[in-house]
C-alpha positions as CSV (number, residue, x, y, z in Angstrom):
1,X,0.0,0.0,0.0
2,X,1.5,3.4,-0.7
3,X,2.3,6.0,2.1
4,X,-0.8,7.9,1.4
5,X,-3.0,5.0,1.6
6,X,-1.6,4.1,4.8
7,X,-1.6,7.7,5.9
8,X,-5.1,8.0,5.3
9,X,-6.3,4.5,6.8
10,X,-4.6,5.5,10.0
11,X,-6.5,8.6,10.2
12,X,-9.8,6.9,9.4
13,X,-9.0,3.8,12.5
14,X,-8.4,7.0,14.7
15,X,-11.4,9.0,13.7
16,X,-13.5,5.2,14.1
17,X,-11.9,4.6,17.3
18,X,-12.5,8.4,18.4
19,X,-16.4,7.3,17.7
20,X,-16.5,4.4,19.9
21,X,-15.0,6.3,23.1
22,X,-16.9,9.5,22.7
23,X,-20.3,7.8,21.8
24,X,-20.2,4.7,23.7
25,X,-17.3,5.1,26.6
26,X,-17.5,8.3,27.6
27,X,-21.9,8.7,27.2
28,X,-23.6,9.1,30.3
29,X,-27.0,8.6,31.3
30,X,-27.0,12.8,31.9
31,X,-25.1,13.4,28.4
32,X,-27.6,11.0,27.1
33,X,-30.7,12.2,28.6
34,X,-30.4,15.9,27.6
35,X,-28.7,15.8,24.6
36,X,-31.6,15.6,22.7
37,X,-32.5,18.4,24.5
38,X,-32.1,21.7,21.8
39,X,-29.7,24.3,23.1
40,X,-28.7,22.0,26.4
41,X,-25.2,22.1,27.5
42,X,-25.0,18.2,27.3
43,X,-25.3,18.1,24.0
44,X,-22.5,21.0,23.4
45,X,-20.3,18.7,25.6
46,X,-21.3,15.7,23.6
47,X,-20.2,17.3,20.3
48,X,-16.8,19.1,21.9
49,X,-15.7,15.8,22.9
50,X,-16.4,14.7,20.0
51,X,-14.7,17.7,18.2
52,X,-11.4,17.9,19.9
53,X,-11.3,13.7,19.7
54,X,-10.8,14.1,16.2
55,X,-7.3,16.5,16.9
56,X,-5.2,13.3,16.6
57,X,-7.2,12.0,13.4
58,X,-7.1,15.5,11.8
59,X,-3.2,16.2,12.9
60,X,-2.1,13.4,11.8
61,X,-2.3,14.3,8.1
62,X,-1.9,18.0,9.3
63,X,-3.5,21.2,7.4
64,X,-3.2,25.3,8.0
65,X,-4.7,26.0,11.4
66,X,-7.5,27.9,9.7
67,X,-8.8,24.3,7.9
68,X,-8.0,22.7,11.0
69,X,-10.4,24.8,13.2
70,X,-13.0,24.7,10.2
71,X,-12.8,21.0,10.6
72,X,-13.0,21.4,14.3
73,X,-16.5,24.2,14.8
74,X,-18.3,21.6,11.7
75,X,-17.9,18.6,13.2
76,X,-18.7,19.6,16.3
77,X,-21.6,21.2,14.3
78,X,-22.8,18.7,12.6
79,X,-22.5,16.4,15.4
80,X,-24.6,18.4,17.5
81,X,-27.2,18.7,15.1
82,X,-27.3,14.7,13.8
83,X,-27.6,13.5,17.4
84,X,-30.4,16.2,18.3
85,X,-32.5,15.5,15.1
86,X,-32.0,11.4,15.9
87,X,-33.5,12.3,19.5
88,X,-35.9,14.2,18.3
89,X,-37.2,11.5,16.1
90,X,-37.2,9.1,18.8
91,X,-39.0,10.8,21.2
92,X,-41.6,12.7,18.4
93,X,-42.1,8.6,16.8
94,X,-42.1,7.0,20.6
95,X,-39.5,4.6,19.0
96,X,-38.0,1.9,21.1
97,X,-35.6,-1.2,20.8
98,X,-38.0,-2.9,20.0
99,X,-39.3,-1.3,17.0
100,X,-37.4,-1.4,13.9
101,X,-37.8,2.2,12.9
102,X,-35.6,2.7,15.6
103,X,-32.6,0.6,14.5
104,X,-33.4,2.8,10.8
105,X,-32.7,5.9,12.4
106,X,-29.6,4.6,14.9
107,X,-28.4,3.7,11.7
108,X,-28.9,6.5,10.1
109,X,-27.2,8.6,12.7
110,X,-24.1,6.3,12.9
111,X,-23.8,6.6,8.8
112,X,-23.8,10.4,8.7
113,X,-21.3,10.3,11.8
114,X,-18.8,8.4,9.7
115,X,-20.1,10.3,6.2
116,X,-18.5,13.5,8.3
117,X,-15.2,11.5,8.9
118,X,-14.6,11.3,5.1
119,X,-15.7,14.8,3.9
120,X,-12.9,15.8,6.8
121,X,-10.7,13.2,5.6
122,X,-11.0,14.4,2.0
123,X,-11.0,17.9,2.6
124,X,-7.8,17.3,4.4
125,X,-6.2,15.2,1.7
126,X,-6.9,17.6,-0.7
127,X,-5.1,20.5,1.1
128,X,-1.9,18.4,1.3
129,X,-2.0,17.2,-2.1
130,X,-2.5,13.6,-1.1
């Protein structure tokens, strides 16, 4: 495989492994609870953590600092926003484990998540001429 493919693969495994902590290690019940809350703090923490987890993926192929913090405020904006909406759903639909529209919109969420991951990682690549 050639540097850049390498280069780029790391970045994606930090960006997936990034998702697991921030979504699944480091969720609380209060994170959880409010985030679908609009304008609550626990969702601007949820999305921070999420934002300044991605430094290492992000740094690793490296950019101008302006890109960088572009990167940064979107992700943490579009982060924000994709787990509000799939809260929103959830509660507006009363869906449940149980019900498969649930699992739809989980998996929804989860694919935009990782959708974000490589518009960043191509937008990166493309500033460094990868």
């Amino acid at each position: 495989m050639s540097p850049t493919g390498v280069l780029l693969l790391s970045s994606l495994a930090l960006f997936e492994v990034k998702h697991f902590v921030c979504d699944f290690v480091l969720q609380t019940a209060y994170l959880y609870r409010n985030k679908g809350i609009y304008g609550h703090r626990a969702g601007f923490i949820h999305a921070g953590l999420h934002a300044l987890g991605s430094l290492p993926a992000i740094l690793l192929i490296g950019g101008a600092p302006g890109l960088i913090a572009v990167l940064l405020v979107g992700e943490f904006l579009v982060h924000y926003h994709v787990d509000w909406l799939k809260l929103y759903i959830d509660h507006r639909y009363r869906l449940r484990i149980d019900r498969s529209a649930y699992w739809i919109v989980f998996g929804l969420d989860q694919l935009l998540h990782q959708a974000t991951y490589i518009v960043m990682l191509a937008l990166l690549a493309q500033a460094a001429h990868l």
